[in-house]
N, CA, C and O atoms as a GROMACS GRO file, in nm:
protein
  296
    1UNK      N    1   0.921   4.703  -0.927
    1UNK     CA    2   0.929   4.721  -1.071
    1UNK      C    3   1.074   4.725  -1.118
    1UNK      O    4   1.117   4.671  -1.220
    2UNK      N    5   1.156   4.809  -1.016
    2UNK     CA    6   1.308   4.824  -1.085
    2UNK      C    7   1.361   4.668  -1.083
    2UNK      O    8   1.416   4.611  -1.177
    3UNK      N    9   1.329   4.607  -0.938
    3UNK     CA   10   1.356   4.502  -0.944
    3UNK      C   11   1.368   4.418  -1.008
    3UNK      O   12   1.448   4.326  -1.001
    4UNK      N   13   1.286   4.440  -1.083
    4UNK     CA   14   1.208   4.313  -1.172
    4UNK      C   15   1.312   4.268  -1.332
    4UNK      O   16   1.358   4.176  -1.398
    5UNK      N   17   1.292   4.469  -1.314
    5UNK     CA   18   1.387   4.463  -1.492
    5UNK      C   19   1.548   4.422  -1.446
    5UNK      O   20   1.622   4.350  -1.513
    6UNK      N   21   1.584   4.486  -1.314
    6UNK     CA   22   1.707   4.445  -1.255
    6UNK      C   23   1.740   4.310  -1.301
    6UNK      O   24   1.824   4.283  -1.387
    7UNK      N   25   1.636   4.193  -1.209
    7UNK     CA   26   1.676   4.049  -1.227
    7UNK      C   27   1.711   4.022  -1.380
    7UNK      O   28   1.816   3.965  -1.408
    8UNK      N   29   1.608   4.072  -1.496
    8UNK     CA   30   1.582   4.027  -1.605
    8UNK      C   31   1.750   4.075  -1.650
    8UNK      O   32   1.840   3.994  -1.676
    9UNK      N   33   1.761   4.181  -1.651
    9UNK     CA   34   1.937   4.242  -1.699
    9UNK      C   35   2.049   4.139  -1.652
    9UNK      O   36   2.132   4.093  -1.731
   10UNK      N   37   2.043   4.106  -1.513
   10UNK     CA   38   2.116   4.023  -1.495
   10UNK      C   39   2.123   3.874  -1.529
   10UNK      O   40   2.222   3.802  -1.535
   11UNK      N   41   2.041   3.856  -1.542
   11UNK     CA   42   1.971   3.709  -1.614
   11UNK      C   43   2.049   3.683  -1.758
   11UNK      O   44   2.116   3.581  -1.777
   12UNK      N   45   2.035   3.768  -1.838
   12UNK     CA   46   2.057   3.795  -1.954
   12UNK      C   47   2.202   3.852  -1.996
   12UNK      O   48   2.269   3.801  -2.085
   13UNK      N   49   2.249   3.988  -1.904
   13UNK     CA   50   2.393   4.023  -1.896
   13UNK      C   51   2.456   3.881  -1.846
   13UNK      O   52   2.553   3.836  -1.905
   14UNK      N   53   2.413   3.830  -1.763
   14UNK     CA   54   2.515   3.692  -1.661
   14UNK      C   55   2.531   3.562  -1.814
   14UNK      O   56   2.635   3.502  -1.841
   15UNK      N   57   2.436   3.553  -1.867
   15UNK     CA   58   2.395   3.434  -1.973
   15UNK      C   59   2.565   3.508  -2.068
   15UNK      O   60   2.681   3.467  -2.065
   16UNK      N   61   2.504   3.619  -2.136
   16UNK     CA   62   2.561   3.659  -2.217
   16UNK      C   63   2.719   3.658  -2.207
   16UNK      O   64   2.790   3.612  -2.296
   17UNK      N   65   2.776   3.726  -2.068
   17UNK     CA   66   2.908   3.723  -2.045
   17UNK      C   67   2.971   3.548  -2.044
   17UNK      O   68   3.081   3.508  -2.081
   18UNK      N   69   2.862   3.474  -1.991
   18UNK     CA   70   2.923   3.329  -1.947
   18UNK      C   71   2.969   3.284  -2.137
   18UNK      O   72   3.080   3.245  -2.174
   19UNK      N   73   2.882   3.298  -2.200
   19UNK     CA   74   2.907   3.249  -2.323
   19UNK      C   75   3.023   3.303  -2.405
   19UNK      O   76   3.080   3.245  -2.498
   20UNK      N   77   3.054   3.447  -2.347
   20UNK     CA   78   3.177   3.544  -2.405
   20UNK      C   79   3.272   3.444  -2.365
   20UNK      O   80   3.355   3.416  -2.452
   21UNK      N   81   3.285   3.355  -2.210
   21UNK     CA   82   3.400   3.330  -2.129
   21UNK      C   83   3.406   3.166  -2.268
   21UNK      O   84   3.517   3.150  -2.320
   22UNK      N   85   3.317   3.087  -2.301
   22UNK     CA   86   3.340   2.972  -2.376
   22UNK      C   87   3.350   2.963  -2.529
   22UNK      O   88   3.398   2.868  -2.591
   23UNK      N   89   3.289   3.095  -2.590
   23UNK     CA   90   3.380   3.152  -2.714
   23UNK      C   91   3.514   3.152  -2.699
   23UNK      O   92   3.587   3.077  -2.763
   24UNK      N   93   3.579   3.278  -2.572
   24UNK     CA   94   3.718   3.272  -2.601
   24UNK      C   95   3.780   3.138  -2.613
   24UNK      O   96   3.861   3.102  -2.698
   25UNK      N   97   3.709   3.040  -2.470
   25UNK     CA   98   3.804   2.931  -2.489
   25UNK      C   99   3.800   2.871  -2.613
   25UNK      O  100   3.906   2.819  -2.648
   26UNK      N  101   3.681   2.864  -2.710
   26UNK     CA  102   3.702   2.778  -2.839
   26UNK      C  103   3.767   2.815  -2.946
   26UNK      O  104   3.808   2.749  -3.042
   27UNK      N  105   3.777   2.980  -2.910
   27UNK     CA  106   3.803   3.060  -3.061
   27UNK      C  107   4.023   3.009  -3.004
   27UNK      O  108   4.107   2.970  -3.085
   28UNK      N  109   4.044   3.029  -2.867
   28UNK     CA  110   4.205   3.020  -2.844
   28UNK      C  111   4.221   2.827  -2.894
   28UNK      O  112   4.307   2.782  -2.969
   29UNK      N  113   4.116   2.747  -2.826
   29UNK     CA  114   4.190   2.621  -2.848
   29UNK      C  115   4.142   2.504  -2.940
   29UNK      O  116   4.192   2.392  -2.950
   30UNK      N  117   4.019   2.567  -3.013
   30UNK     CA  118   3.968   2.538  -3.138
   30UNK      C  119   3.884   2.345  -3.063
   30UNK      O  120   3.862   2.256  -3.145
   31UNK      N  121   3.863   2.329  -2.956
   31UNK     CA  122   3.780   2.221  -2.888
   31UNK      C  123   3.652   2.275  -2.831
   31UNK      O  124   3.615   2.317  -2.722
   32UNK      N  125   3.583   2.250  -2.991
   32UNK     CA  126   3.411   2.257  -2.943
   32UNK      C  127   3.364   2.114  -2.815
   32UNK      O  128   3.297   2.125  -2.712
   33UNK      N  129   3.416   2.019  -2.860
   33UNK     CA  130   3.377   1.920  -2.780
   33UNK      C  131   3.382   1.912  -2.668
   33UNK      O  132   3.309   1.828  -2.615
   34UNK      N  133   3.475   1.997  -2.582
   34UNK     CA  134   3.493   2.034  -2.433
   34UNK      C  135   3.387   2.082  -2.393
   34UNK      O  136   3.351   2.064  -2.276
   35UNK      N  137   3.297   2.170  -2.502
   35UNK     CA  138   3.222   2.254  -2.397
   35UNK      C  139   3.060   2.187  -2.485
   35UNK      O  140   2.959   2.255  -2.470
   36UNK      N  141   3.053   2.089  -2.549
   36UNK     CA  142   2.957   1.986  -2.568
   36UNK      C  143   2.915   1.884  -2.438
   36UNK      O  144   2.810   1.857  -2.381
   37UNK      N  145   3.071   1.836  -2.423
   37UNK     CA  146   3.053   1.749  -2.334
   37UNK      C  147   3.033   1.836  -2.165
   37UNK      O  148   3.094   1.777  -2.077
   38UNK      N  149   2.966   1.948  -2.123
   38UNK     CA  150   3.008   1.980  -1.990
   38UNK      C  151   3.044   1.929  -1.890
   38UNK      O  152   3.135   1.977  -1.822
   39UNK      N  153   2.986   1.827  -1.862
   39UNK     CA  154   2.956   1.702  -1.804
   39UNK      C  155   3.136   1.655  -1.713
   39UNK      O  156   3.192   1.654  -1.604
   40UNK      N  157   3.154   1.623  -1.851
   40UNK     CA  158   3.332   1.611  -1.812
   40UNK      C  159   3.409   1.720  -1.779
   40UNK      O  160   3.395   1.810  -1.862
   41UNK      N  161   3.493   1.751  -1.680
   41UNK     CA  162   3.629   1.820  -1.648
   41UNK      C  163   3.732   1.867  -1.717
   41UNK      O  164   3.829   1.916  -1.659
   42UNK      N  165   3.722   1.856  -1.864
   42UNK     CA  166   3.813   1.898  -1.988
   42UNK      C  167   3.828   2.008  -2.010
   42UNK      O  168   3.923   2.020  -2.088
   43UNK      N  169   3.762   2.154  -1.969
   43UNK     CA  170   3.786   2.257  -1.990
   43UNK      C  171   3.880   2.322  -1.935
   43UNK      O  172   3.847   2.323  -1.816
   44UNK      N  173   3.990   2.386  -1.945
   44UNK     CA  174   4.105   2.423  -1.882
   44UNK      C  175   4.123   2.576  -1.921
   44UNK      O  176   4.221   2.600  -1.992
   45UNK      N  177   4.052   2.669  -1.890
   45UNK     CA  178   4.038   2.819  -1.864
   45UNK      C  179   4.155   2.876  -1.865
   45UNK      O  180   4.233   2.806  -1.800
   46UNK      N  181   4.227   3.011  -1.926
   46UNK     CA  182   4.324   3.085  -1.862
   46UNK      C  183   4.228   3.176  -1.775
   46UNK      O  184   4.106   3.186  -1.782
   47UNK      N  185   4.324   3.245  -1.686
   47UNK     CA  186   4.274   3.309  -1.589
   47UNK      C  187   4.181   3.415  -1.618
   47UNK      O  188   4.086   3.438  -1.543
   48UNK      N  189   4.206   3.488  -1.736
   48UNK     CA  190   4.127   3.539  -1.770
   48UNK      C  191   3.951   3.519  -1.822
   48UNK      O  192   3.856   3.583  -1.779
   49UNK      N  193   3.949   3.409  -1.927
   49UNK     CA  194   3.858   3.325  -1.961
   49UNK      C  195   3.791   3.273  -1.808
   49UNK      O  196   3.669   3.252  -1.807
   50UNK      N  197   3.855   3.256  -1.704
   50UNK     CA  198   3.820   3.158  -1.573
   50UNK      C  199   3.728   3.290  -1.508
   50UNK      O  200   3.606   3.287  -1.490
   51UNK      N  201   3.810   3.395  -1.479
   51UNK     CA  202   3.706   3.537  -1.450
   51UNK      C  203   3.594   3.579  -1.516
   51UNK      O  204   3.498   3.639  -1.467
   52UNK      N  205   3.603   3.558  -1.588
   52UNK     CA  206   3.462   3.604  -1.721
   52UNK      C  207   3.364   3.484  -1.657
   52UNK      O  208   3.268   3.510  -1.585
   53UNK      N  209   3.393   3.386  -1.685
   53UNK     CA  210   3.315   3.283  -1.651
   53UNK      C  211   3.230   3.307  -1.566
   53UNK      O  212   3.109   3.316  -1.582
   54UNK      N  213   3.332   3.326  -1.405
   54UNK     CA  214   3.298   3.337  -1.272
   54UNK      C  215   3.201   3.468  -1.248
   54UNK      O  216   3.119   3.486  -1.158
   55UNK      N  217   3.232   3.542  -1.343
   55UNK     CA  218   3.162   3.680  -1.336
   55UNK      C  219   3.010   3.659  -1.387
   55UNK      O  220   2.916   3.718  -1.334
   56UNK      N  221   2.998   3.576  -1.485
   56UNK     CA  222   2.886   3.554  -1.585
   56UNK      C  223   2.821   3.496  -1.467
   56UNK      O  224   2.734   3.555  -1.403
   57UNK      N  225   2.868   3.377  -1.441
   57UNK     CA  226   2.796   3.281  -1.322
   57UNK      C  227   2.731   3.343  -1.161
   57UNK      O  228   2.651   3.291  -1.084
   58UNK      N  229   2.772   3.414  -1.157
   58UNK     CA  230   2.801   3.515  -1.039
   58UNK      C  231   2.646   3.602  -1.069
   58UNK      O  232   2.553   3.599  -0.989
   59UNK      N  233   2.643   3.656  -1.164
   59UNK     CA  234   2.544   3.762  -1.214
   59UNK      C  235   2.379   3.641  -1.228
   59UNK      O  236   2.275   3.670  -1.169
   60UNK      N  237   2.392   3.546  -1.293
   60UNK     CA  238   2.288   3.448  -1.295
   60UNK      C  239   2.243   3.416  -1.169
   60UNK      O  240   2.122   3.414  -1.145
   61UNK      N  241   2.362   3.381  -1.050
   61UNK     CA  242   2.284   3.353  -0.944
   61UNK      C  243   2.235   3.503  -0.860
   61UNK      O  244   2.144   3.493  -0.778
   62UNK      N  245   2.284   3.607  -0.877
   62UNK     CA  246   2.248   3.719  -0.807
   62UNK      C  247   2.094   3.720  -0.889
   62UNK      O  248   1.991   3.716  -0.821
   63UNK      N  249   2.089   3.724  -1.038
   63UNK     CA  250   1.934   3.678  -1.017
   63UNK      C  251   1.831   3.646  -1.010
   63UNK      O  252   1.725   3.701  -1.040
   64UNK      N  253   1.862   3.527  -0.959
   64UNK     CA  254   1.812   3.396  -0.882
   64UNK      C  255   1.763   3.466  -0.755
   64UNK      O  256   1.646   3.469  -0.715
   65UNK      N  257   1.873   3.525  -0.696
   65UNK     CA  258   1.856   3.553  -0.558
   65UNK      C  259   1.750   3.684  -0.531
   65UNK      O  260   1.678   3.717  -0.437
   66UNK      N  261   1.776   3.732  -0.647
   66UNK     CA  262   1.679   3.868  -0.690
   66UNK      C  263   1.530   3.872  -0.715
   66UNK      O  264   1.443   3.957  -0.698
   67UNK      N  265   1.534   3.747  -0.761
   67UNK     CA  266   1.402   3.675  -0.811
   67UNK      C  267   1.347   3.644  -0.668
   67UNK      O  268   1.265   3.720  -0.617
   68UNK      N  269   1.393   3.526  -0.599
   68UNK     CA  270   1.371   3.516  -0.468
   68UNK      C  271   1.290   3.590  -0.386
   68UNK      O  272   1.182   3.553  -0.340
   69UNK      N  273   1.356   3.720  -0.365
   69UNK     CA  274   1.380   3.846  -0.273
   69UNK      C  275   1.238   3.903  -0.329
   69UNK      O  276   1.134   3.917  -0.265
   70UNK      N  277   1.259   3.929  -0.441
   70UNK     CA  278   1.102   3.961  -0.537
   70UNK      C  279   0.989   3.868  -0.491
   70UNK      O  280   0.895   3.915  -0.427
   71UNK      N  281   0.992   3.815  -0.503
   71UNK     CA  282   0.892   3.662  -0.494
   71UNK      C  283   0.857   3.690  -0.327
   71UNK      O  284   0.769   3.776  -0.322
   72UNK      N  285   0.883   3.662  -0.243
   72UNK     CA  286   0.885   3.636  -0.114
   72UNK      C  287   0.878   3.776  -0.002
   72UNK      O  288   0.808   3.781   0.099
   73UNK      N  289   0.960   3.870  -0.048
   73UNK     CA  290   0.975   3.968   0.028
   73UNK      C  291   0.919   4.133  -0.018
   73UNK      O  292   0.899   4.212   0.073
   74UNK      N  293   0.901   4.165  -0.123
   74UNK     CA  294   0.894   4.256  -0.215
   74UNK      C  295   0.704   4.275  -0.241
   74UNK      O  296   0.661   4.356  -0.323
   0.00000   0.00000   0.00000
């Protein structure tokens, strides 16, 4: 059960932070189209913005992996 709401928090915290990390970049370099096009390599992160990201992304796959673990083992 904790599990469950666990994955869902992170699902949602991970979504939420990733989108904090592509606000900053649009609100600092005013190129919506970078993050239209994902596809292409145009996004150029400061380090900070690059951590947020990684953190957001990080939290989505933990759960994934949470989900998994639930699913299969739980």
């Amino acid at each position: 059960m904790y599990l469950v709401v666990a994955e869902q928090l992170l699902m949602l915290g991970g979504f939420g932070v990733f989108l904090v990390s592509l606000v900053l970049y649009v609100l600092r370099t005013k190129d919506i189209k970078s993050i239209l096009v994902f596809w292409q390599a145009t996004i150029e992160f400061t380090k900070q913005e690059f951590m947020i990201n990684r953190i957001g992304l990080s939290m989505m796959v933990l759960a994934v992996l949470l989900r998994f673990y639930n699913h299969f083992f739980a």
